[in-house]
N, C-alpha and C positions, 0 to 999 in steps of 0.2 A: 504493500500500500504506500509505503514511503518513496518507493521507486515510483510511483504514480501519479507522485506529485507534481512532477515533470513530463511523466509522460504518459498516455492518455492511454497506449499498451497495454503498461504494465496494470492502470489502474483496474482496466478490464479484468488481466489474469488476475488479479487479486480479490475481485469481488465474484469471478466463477471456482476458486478456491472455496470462498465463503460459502456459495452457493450449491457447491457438491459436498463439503463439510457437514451442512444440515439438510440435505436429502431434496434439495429444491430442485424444482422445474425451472422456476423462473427468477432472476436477481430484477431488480427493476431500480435505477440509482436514477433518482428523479430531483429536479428542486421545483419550488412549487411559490408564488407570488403570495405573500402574506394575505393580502387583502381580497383576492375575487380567488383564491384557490386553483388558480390555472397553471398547468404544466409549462414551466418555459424553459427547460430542456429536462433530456432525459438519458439511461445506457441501459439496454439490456442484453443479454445471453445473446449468441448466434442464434441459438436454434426457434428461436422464439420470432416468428413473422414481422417486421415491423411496423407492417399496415395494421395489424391490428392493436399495437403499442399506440398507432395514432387516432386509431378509432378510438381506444379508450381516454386519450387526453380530449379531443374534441369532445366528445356525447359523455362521457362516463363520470370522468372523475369527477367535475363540482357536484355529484348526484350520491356520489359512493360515502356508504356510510362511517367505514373507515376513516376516511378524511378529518372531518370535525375531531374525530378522538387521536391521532397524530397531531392536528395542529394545538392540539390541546397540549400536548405533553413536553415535557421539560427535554432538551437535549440530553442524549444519555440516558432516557428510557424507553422499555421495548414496550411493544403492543402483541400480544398473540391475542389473535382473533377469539378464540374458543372461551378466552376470559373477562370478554367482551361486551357479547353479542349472545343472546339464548340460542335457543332452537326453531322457536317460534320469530324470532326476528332473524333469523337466517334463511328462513323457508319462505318469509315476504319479500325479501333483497330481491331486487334484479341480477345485482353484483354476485350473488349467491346460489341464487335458484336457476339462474340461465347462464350468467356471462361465463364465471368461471367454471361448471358445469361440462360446459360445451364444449371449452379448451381442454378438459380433463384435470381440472387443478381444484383445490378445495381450499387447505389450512396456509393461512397467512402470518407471518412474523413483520413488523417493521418499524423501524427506528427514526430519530429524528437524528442528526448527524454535524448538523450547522443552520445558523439564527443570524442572520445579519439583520433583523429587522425588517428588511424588504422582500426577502427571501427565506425559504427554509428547503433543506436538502434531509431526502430521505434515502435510507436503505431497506425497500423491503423484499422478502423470501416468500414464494411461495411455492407449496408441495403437491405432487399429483394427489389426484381425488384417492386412489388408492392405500396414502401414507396417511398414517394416523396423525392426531395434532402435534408439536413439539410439545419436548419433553425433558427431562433434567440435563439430559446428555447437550440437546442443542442449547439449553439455557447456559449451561458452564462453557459452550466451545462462546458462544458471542459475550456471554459476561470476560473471559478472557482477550478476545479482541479489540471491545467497545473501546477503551481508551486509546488504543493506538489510531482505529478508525476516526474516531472523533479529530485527534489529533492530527493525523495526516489529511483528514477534509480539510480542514480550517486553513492545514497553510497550502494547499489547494487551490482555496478560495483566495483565500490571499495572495500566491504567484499568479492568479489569473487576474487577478484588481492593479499589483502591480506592472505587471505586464501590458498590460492597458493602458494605463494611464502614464507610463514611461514613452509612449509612445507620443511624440507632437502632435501627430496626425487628429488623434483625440482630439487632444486641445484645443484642435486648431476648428475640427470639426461644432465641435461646443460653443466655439466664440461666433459664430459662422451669426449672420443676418437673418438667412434662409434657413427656414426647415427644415429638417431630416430626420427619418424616421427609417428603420431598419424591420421590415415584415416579415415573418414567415409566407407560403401559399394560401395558406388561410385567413392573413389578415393580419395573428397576432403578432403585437409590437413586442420585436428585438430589443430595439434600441431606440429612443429621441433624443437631440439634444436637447439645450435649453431654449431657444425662441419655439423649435415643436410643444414641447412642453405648453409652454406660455401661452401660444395660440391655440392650440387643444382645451385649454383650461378655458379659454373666449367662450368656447361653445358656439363660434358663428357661425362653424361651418362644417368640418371633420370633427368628428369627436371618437371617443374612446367607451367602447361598451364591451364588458366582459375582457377584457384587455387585448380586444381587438381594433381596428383603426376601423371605423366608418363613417361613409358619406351621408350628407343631408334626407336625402329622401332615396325611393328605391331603385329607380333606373341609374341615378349617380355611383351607386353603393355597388349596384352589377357593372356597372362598366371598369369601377374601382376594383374590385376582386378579378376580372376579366385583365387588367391590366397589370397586375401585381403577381398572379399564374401565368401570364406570355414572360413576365419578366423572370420567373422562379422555373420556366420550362427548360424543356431541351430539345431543339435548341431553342435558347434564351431569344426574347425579344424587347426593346424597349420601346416605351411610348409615352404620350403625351396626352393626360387628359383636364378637363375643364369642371373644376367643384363651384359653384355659387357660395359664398362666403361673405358676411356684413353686406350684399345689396348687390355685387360684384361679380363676375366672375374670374376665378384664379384659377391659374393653370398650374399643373400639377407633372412635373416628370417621372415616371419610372423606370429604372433601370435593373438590367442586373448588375449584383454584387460580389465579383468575383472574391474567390476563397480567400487569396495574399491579401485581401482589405484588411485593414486594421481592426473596421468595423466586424467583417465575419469574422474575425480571429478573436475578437471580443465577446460576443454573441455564443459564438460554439454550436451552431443551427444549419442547417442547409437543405434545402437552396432558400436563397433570399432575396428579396428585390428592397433597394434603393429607393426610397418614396420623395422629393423634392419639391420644395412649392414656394411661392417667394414672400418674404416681407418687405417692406416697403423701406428696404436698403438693398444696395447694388453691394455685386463682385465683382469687383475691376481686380482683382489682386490674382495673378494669371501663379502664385505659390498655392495659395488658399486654393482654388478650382482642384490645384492638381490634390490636394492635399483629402478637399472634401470626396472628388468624384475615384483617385486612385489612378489617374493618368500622370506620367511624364510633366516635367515643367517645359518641355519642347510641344508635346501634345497639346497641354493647357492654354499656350501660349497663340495656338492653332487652330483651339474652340474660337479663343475671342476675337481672333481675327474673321472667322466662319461670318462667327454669329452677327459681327459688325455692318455684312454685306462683302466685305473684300475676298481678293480672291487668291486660290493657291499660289501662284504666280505672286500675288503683293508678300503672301508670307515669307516665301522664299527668299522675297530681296532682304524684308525685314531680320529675317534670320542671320540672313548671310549664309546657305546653304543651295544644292541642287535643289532643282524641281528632284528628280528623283529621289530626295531626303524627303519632301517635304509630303510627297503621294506616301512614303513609308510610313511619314507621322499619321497620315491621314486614315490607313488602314487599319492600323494600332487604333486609334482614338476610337474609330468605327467600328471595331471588335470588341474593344473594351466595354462602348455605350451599347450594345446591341443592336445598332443599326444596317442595314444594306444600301442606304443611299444617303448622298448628303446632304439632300433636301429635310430627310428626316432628322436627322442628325441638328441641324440647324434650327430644327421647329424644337428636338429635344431638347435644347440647350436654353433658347430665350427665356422660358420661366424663370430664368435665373438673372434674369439685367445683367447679363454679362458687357463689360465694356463700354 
């Protein structure tokens, strides 16, 4: 586990150690948002489907009765189901009577592991329907574990907080004008900085439900998930779309977010789309662009000129390089935003007063 505080491997082998130790089926090392109960990442076992890991974050878990009684409990103590829950409120569970039924699993163990206030990270086990509930055996192998586990979560959490925020890019992202916001496929929010934040908080026009990002009314809200899944596909697509906000209409870019972003490497989630949309301050600063979107300061420098009206040919002199430099910047940049023309490319950028 110690070795897996670094590195993301080892953490795995270490929690299907744990997980063949007490006779489990499934490990599920989840963190879960203090406040709406929503999964915002998760690891589990190979053998375990992962679609249906996401089925149950989606529909399941703010429903599951377990829940309430882990958020309940002090880091450093376990839950077994059987001590719980009767029999008669087992046989009414959905989570009980069908879901985990169906899978072939029954008895449950899980722990709370780290509390940052905003956050909480669990470790739970659970056993095929066949294995009886745990028992003193499993209680002494995790009584003997817990503090090292707890232990090597924490600074876990903590190389992942440092690791982040050593990073300018962050910073830089944070200080930013414009909004940004880091989504899952589904909607739910990765990441905002602070003016997303702020403007979120307005309620004028995006807002946040369930800890999801959505738009004002409902054909806004489909074309917003329609554009946040082209940008989360494969292959990735970016686009541009239009939210009504305070009386207005504001345009809105998405993109994909490739993995080397600072932002995904923060997050820990994949695939993700790049959500952009502007306040009423410019990006003229062609460092910042490259810093927010994850382009080059050569690329960055070749948005603003795009988006100004000029043309490849003007970048090139400005540069001081070949046209053929400058068609290389251009393909890069167009790879990077997910576009195939650079019409698109150009309408994808404006949201931002670039220049």
């Amino acid at each position: 586990m110690y070795e897996g505080v670094i590195d993301p491997r080892e953490w795995y082998l270490g929690l299907e150690a744990i997980r063949k130790a007490n006779d489990g089926a499934l490990f599920y090392n989840f963190a879960v948002d203090a406040s709406t109960f929503a999964v915002v990442s998760s690891m589990q076992n190979e053998q375990f489907p992962a679609d249906l890991i996401r089925e149950y974050e989606l529909h399941h878990a703010q429903q599951d009765e377990r829940m309430p009684v882990v958020m309940g409990m002090e880091v450093g103590q376990v839950m077994y189901d059987h001590e719980h829950f009767s029999s008669r409120q087992l046989s009414s569970s959905f989570i009980y009577s069908d879901w985990l039924p169906a899978l072939g699993y029954k008895h449950t163990m899980c722990m709370p592991l780290f509390d940052d206030g905003r956050t909480r990270e669990f470790l739970s086990i659970i056993r095929p329907a066949d294995h009886g509930a745990y028992g003193i055996a499993n209680r002494d192998v995790i009584a003997q574990l817990l503090p090292d586990l707890i232990r090597a979560t924490k600074l876990r959490n903590r190389m992942a907080t440092v690791a982040s925020h050593a990073s300018a890019g962050l910073s830089a992202i944070d200080s930013l004008g414009q909004c940004v916001a880091v989504l899952d496929a589904d909607g739910l929010i990765r990441y905002l900085n602070k003016a997303a934040q702020l403007n979120l908080a307005e309620g004028a026009g995006l807002g946040v439900r369930h800890g999801r990002l959505v738009a004002p009314d409902p054909h806004a809200h489909a074309d917003l998930l329609a554009g946040i899944r082209r940008a989360c596909g494969e292959p990735s697509r970016a686009s541009v779309l239009r939210v009504a906000q305070k009386g207005m209409s504001v345009l809105c870019s998405v993109l994909p977010l490739r993995p080397t972003h600072v932002l995904a490497q923060q997050v820990h989630a994949a695939p993700q789309a790049l959500l952009v949309w502007t306040k009423p301050r410019s990006m003229e600063d062609a460092e910042r662009l490259s810093v927010a979107l994850g382009y080059s300061e050569s690329e960055a420098r070749l948005a603003l000129v795009l988006v100004t009206g000029r043309t490849l040919k003007d970048f090139a002199k400005l540069q001081g390089c070949t046209l053929n430099t400058a068609r290389t910047h251009l393909r890069n940049l167009m790879r990077k935003s997910g576009c195939s023309r650079q019409i698109d490319l150009v309408q994808l950028l404006m949201p931002l007063h670039l220049g």
